[in-house]
C-alpha positions in Angstrom: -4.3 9.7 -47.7 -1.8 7.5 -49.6 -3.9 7.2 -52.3 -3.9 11.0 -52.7 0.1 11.0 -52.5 0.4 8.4 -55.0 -2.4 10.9 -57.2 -0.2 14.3 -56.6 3.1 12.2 -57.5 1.5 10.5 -60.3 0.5 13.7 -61.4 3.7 15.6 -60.8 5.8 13.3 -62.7 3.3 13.0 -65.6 3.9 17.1 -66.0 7.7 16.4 -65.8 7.5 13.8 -68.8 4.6 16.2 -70.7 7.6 19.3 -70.2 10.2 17.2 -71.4 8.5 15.9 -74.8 7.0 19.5 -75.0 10.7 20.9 -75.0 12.0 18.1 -77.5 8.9 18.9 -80.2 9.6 22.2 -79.6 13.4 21.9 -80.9 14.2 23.7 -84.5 15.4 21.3 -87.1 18.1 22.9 -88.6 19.3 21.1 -92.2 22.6 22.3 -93.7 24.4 20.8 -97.1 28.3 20.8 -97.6 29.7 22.8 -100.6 32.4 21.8 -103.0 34.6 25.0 -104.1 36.0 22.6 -106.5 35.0 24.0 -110.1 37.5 26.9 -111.2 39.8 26.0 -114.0 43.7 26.5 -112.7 43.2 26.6 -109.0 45.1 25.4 -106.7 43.5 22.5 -104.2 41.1 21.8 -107.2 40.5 17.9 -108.1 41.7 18.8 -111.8 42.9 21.9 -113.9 40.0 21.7 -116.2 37.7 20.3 -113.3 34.7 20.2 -115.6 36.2 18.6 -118.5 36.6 15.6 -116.0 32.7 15.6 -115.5 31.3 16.3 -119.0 31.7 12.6 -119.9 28.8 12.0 -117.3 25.9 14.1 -119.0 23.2 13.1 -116.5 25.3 15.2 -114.0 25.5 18.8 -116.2 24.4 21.4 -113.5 21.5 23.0 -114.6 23.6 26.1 -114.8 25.6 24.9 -117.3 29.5 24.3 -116.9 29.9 27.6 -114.9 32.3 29.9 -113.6 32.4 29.1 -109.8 32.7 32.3 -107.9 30.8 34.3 -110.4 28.4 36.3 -108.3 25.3 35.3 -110.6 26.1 31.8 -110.0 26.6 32.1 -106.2 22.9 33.7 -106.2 21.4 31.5 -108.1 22.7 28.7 -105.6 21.7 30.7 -102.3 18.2 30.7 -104.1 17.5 27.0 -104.5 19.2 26.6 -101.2 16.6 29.0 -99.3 13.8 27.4 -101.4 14.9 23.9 -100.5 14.5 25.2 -97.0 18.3 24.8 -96.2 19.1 26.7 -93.0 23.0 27.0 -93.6 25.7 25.9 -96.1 29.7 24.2 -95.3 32.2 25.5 -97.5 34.6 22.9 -97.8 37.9 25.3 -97.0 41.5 24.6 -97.1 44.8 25.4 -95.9 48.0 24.8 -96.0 51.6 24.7 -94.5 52.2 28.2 -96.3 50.0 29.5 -94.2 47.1 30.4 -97.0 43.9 29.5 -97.9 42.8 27.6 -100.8 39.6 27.2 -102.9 37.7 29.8 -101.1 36.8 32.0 -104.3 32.9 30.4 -103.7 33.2 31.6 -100.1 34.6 35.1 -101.3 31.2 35.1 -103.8 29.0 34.4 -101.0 30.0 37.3 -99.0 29.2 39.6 -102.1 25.5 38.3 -101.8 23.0 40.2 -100.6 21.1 36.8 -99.3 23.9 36.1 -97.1 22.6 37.0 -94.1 19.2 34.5 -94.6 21.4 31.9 -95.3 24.4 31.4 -92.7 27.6 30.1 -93.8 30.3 27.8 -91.8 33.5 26.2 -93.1 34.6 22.5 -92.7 38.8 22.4 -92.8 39.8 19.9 -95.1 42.6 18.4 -92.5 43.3 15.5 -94.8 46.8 17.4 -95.8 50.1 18.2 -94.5 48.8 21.1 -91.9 48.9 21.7 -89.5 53.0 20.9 -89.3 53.7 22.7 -86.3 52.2 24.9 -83.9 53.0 28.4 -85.9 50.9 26.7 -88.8 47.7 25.8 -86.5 47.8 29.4 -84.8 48.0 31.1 -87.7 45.3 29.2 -89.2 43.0 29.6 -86.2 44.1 33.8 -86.5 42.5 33.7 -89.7 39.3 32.2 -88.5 39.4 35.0 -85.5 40.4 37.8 -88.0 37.9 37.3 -91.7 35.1 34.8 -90.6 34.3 34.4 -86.6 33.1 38.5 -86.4 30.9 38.4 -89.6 27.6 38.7 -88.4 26.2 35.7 -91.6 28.5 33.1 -89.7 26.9 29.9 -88.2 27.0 30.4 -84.5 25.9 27.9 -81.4 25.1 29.3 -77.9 27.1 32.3 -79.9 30.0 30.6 -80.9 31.5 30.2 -84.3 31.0 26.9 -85.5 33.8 25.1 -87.5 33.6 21.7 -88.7 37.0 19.7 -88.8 36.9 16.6 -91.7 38.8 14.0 -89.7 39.4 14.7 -86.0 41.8 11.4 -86.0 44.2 13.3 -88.8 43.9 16.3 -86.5 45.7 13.8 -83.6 47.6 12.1 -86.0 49.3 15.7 -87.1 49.4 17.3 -83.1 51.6 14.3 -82.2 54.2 14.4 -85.3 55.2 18.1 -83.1 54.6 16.8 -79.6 50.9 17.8 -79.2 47.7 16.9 -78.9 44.2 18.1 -80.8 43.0 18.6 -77.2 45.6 20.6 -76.5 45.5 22.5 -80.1 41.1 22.9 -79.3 42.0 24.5 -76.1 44.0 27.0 -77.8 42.1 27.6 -80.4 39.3 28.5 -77.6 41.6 31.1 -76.1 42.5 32.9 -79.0 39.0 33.4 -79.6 37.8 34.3 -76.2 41.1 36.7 -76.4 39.2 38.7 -78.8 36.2 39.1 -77.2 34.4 35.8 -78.3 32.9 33.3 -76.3 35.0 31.0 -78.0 34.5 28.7 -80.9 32.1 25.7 -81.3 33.7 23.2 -83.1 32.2 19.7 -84.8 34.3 16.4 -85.2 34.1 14.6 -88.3 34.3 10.6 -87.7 35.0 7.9 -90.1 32.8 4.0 -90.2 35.0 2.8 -87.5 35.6 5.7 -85.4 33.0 5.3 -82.5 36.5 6.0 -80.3 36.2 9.6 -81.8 32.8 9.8 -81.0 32.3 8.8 -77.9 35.8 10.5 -76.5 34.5 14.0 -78.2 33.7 16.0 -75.3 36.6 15.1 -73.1 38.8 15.9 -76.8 37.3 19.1 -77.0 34.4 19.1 -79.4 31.0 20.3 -79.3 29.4 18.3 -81.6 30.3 15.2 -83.8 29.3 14.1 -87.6 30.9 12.9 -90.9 31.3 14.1 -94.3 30.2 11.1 -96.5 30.1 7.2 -95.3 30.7 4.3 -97.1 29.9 1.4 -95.0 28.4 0.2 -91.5 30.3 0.6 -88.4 32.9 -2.6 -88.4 31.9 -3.2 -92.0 34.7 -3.7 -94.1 32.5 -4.2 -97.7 31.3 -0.9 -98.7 27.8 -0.5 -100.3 27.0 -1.6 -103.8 24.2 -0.5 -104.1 22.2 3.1 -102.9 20.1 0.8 -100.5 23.1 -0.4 -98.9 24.7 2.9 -98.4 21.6 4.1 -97.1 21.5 1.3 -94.2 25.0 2.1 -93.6 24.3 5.8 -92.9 21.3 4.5 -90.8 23.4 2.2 -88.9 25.5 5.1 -88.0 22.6 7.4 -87.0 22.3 4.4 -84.6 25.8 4.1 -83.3 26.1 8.1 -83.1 23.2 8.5 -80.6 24.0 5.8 -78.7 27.8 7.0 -77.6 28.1 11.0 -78.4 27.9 12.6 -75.3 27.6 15.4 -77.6 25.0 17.0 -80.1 24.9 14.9 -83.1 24.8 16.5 -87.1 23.0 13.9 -88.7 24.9 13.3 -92.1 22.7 12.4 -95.0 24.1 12.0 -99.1 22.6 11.6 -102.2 24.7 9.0 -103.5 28.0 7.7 -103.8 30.1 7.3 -107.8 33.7 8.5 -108.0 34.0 7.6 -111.7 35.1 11.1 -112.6 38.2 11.2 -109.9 39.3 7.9 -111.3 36.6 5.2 -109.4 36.5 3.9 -106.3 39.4 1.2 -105.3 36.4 -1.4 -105.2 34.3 -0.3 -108.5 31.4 -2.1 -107.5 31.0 0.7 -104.7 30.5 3.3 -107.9 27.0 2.1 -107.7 25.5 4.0 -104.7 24.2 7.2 -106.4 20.3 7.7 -105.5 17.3 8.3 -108.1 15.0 10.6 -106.4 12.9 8.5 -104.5 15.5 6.0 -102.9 17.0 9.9 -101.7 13.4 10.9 -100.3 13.2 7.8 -98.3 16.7 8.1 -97.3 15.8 11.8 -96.1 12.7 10.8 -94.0 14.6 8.1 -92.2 17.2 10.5 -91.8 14.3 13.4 -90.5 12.9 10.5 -88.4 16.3 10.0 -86.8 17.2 13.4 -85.8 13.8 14.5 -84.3 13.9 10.8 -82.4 17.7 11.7 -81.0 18.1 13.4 -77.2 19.0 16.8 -76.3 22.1 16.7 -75.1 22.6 19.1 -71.9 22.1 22.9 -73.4 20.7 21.9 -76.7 18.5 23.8 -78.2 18.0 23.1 -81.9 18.3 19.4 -84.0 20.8 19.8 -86.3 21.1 17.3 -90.1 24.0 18.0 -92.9 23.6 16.8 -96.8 26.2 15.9 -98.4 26.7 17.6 -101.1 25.3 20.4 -102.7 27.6 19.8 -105.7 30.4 17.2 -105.1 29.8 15.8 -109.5 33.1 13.9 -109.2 32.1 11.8 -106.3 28.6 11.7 -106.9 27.2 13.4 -103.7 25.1 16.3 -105.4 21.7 18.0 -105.1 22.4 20.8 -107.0 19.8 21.2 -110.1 20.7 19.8 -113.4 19.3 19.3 -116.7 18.9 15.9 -116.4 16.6 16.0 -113.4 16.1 19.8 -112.8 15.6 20.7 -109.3 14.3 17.2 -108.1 16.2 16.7 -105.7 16.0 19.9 -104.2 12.5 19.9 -103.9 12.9 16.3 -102.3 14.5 18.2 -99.4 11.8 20.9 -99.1 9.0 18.1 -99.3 10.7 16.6 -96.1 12.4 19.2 -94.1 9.8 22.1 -95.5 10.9 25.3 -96.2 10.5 27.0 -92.8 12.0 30.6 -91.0 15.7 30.3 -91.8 18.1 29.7 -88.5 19.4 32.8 -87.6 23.5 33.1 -87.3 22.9 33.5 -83.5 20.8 30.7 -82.7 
């Protein structure tokens, strides 16, 4: 008789564990790539007035477009394109605003909702909060209007359990900028939630972005208010002060943060991934050495299976559904973060993504 209990319990818990790793396999992994609206001559917000003169010096990074006009509809279709056949399930605008209350840079944006791809591709903004806004609570509810009023209710948007998602660049700056007018980002989330719920949403699903040394942000995400965590672009390991020389050492820095992240987020984690690292254009890094952390095609394909390795070994967090990685960048020349096709290499680096992540059923804005 115990023999038999110890058999039916035995077996009962094996089906628990066989459910469980069923459920993870079963998980969607969903890879996104930031995009810099950076590349129109006499905008505001842009790196330059003649961006592209600033990159031409560096021939190996000529798009294979040419030195286009960004937020020409051909270009934007041309870029959906490669994205879907790179098997990208979403795109981040990089989008930006300001203490006059307007947006900035978002002519790329305004071409992607002219295209009639849209919809296969969905689309999310990350706020460049490295500025002066918000300066005061009118400026962060007007902001947050505009995401309620031009982007949450368009059906292409990047949703989670049906919620808007909006990434936020630094959640520390977001803090740092509450507390100059007596608040709080926690306080300034929770608002943000009610205005969207006020109009019939069921409220907004926003991602923190963390710096190397910011396993503070991380790990206090949920109780701040956030959904998710990840980070733009990395330079070094947690507690590191030398930043990489070297693509190899950038990649084990962006490994050592895959490690960190899982191991505190109580939250879902975007696993950030980057092609490289070389700010020559914007003037160089402060330590130059740290210029030498761009990627040649293979060092990024290993980077990207480590990286596909990571998220598909990572938990589901409570109510998680999909596995979610972000590139960075489809086209960030100046810093050297790119995948975008160009002459030099043609759409390597592209298909390095589709050889890895494969080139399956786009997510769709719902999911």
């Amino acid at each position: 008789m115990r023999r038999w209990f110890q058999l039916v319990i035995a077996t009962w818990f094996g089906g628990l564990v066989l459910l469980a790793s069923q459920a993870c396999a079963q998980a969607p992994t969903n890879v996104g790539v930031y995009y810099f609206p950076g590349w129109r001559n006499d905008t505001p917000y842009a790196p330059s007035n003649r961006p592209w003169e600033r990159i031409q010096p560096f021939k190996e990074r000529e798009p294979l477009l040419g030195w286009y006009d960004e937020g020409a509809d051909d270009v934007m279709r041309q870029h959906i394109d490669w994205m879907l056949s790179a098997g990208l399930k979403y795109v981040v605008f990089d989008w930006y605003w300001d203490i006059d209350n307007k947006v900035y840079l978002d002519h790329a944006l305004a071409a992607y909702f002219r295209s009639p791809k849209r919809e296969r591709l969905p689309f999310s903004i990350m706020w460049a909060n490295h500025g002066k806004a918000p300066n005061n609570r009118a400026n962060w509810d007007r902001m947050v209007d505009f995401w309620v009023r031009f982007y949450a209710p368009r059906p292409e948007m990047l949703r989670i359990d049906g919620k808007p998602v909006i990434f936020i660049f630094l959640a520390r700056e977001l803090e740092a900028s509450a507390r100059k007018f007596g608040a709080s980002a926690s306080e300034l989330l929770a608002s943000a939630q009610a205005k969207a719920r006020e109009a019939g949403l069921p409220g907004f699903y926003f991602v923190a972005g963390a710096a190397s040394e910011e396993t503070t942000v991380v790990r206090d995400a949920l109780k701040t208010g956030y959904d998710a965590v990840t980070m733009y672009n990395m330079h070094r390991p947690p507690f590191v002060q030398k930043e990489s020389y070297s693509y190899a050492e950038l990649d084990d820095a962006y490994r050592a943060h895959w490690r960190t992240y899982e191991a505190v987020s109580p939250v879902p984690v975007f696993f950030p991934m980057t092609s490289g690292w070389d700010k020559r254009p914007w003037g160089g890094s402060s330590d130059p050495r740290h210029d030498g952390s761009m990627s040649v095609p293979s060092e990024f394909e290993l980077h990207l299976r480590a990286g596909k390795k990571a998220i598909e070994a990572g938990r589901l967090r409570e109510g998680q559904a999909a596995r979610w990685g972000l590139i960075c960048c489809w086209n960030e020349f100046g810093e050297g973060s790119f995948i975008e096709p160009t002459r030099a290499l043609g759409t390597v680096m592209i298909d390095k993504v589709k050889s890895v992540f494969g080139a399956a059923k786009p997510v769709s804005p719902k999911e």
